[in-house]
N, C-alpha and C positions, 0 to 999 in steps of 0.2 A: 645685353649689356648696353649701357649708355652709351649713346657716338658721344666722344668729349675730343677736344684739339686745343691746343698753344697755340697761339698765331699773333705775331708782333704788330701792334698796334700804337700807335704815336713811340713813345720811349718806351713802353713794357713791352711784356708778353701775356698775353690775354688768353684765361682759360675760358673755355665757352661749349655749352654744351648746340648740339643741333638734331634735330629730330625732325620725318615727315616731310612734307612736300606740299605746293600751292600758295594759298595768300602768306605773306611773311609774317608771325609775329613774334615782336619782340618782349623777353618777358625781362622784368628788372626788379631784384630783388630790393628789397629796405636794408635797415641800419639795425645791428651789425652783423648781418648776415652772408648767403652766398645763396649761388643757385637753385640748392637742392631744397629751399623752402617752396619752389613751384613744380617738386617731383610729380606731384598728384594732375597739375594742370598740362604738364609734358606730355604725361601717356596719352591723356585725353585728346589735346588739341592736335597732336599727333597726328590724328587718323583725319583730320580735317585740313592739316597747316604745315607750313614748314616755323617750326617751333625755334628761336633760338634765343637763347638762354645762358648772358655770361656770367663770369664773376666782374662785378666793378673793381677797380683800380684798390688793391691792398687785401681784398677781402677771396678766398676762399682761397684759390691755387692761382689768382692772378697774381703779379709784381703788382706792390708798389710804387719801386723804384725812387728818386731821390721827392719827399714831397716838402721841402725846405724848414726851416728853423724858426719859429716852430709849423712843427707840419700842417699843413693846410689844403686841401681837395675842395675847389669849389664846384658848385652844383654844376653850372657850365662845361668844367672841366670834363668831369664825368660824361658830360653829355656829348663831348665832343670826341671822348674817346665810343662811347656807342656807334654816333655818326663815322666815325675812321674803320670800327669793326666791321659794319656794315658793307664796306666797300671793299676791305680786305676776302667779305666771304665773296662777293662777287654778287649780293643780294641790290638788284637792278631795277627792284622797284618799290611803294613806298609801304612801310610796315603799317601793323597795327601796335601801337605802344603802350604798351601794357605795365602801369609803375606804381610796387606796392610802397607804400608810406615814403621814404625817401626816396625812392627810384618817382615816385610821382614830383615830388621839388623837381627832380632832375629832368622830369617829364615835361616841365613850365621852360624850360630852356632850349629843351630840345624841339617844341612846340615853336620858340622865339627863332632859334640860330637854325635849324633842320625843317624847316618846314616845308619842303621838298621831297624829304626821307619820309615824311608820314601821312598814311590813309585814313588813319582814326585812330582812336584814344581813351583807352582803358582806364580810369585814376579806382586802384584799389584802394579803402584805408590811408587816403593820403588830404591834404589839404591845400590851399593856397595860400594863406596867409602867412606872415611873417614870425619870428617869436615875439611873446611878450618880452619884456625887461626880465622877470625872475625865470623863464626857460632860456630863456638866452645865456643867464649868468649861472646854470646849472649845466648847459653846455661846456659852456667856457672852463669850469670846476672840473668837471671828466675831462676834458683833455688835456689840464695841465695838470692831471693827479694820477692818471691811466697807466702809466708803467709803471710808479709804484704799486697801483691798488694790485693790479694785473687786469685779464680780462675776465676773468672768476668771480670777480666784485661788480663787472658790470652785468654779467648774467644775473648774478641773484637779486639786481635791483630792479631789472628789466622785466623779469619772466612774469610779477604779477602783473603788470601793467599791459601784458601783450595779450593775456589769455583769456575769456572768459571765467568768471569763478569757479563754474561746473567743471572746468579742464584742469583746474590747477592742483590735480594730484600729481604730487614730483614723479609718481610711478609710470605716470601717462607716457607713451612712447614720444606723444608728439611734442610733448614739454619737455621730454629727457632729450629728446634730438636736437629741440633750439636752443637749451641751455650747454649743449656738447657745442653747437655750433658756434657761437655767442665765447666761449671759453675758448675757443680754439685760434680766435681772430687775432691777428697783429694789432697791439694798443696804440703802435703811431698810425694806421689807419684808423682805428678808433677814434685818436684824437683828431686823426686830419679829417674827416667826415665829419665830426662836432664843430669843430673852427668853418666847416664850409658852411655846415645846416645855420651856424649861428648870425654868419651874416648875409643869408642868403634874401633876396628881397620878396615884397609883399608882392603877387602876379593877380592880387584881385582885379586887379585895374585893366589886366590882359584876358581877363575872361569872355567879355562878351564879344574881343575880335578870333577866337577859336569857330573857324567854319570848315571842322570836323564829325564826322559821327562820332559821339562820346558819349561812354556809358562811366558811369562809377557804381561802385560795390563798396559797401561797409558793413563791418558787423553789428548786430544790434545793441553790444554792450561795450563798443568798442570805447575807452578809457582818452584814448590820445588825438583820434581823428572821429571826434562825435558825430552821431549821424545828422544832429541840428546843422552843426556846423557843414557837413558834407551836400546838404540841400542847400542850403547857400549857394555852394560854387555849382552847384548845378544847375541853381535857378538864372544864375549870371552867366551861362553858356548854353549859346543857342540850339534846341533842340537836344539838349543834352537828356538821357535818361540817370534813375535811380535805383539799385537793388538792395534792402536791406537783408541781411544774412541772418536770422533769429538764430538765436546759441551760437553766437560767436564776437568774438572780442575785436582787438586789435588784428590779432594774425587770421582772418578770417579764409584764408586760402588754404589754410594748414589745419585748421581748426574744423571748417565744414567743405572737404573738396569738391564732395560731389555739389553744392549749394553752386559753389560758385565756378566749377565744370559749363554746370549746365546755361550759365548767365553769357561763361564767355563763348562757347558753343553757339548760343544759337547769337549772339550780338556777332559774330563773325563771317555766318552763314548770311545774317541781312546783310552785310557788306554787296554780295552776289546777289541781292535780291532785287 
């Protein structure tokens, strides 16, 4: 069975899963998800790591709690409740941060305000840069339309854009679990994670001072976080590597786990090397 625990963090209470033992890492799912899209990398890193694995703020079995009128979570925030988790578990030295697509924005923050808390640097499927005007103002639309649509309506807009086209039989287990997921989320965290992603800032500019080990991972048909665009930010951080995932999209962790097991496996291992 899964170790899972509540444990109060800033003003919530924070579900968070913990698995394993030795180097720390921390794994951070994206938007609008929860932890169990890194089921596959838990068992795994497991047997290497002490693995942990929350829900961010509103999404899976963590609080909310009050996110103001209208609701708004910024990248920071998040970030700063990861950094508060961390010291609540009593985790005494610096992680590996591991952040898929939005957990990577949140990843640029916690890189900025935590740089203390971290030994190196995972970006899954995620990017740097800021939105355009027309993503920005497609944000903006879901979050001030999100309770009425429900979250039903942001699953079935979401699901082609995350998967690979090869994946995207509604029958597929792994498509039916992130559309169950995805459906199940509270829409003011929905909205309040749009309102944060929408003005969240452009960290190109912070790239080339990361003097971390950093790997990034993307899938190769990934829709949202291309892999052109993902060699970019790799190429503007020092020493950074690159893995592309073949047959896999956006969700490329869920999509090919063993692909991307074995990337963060051994990038963990050189850590000790």
């Amino acid at each position: 069975m899964p170790n899972t625990q509540t444990i109060p963090v800033n003003d919530i209470a924070m579900h968070v899963r913990t698995e394993g033992a030795g180097i720390p890492v921390l794994l951070v799912h994206g938007f609008p998800l929860d932890h169990t899209m890194w089921d596959a990398q838990v068992e795994v890193l497991a047997e290497h790591c002490r693995v942990i694995a929350p829900d961010l703020r509103g999404y899976g079995a963590t609080e909310l709690a009050d996110a103001g009128d209208p609701p708004k979570i910024t990248m920071q925030q998040y970030a700063d409740d990861l950094a508060a988790l961390l010291d609540a578990l009593g985790v005494d030295e610096p992680v590996v941060y591991a952040g898929f697509s939005m957990g990577g924005y949140i990843g640029w923050q916690f890189v900025k305000n935590h740089r203390d808390k971290l030994r190196a640097l995972v970006l899954v499927d995620t990017r740097a840069s800021d939105d355009a005007d027309d993503a920005r103002k497609m944000r903006l639309k879901m979050a001030n339309h999100v309770q009425e649509w429900g979250a039903e309506k942001v699953a079935e807009a979401m699901i082609p854009k995350l998967f690979a086209e090869s994946s995207l039989d509604a029958l597929h287990p792994m498509v039916a679990r992130t559309r169950e997921v995805i459906s199940a989320t509270n829409p003011l965290a929905i909205a309040a994670a749009q309102r944060g992603m929408a003005e969240r800032p452009d960290s190109t500019p912070d790239l080339a001072g990361i003097n971390v080990p950093t790997m990034a991972i993307v899938g190769a048909e990934d829709q949202l976080s291309q892999p052109e665009e993902v060699q970019r930010v790799v190429n503007a951080i020092p020493n950074a590597g690159l893995v592309v995932i073949p047959a896999a999209g956006h969700m490329a962790p869920v999509e090919q786990p063993d692909a991307v097991n074995l990337v963060l496996t051994e990038f963990v291992k050189s850590l000790n090397a």
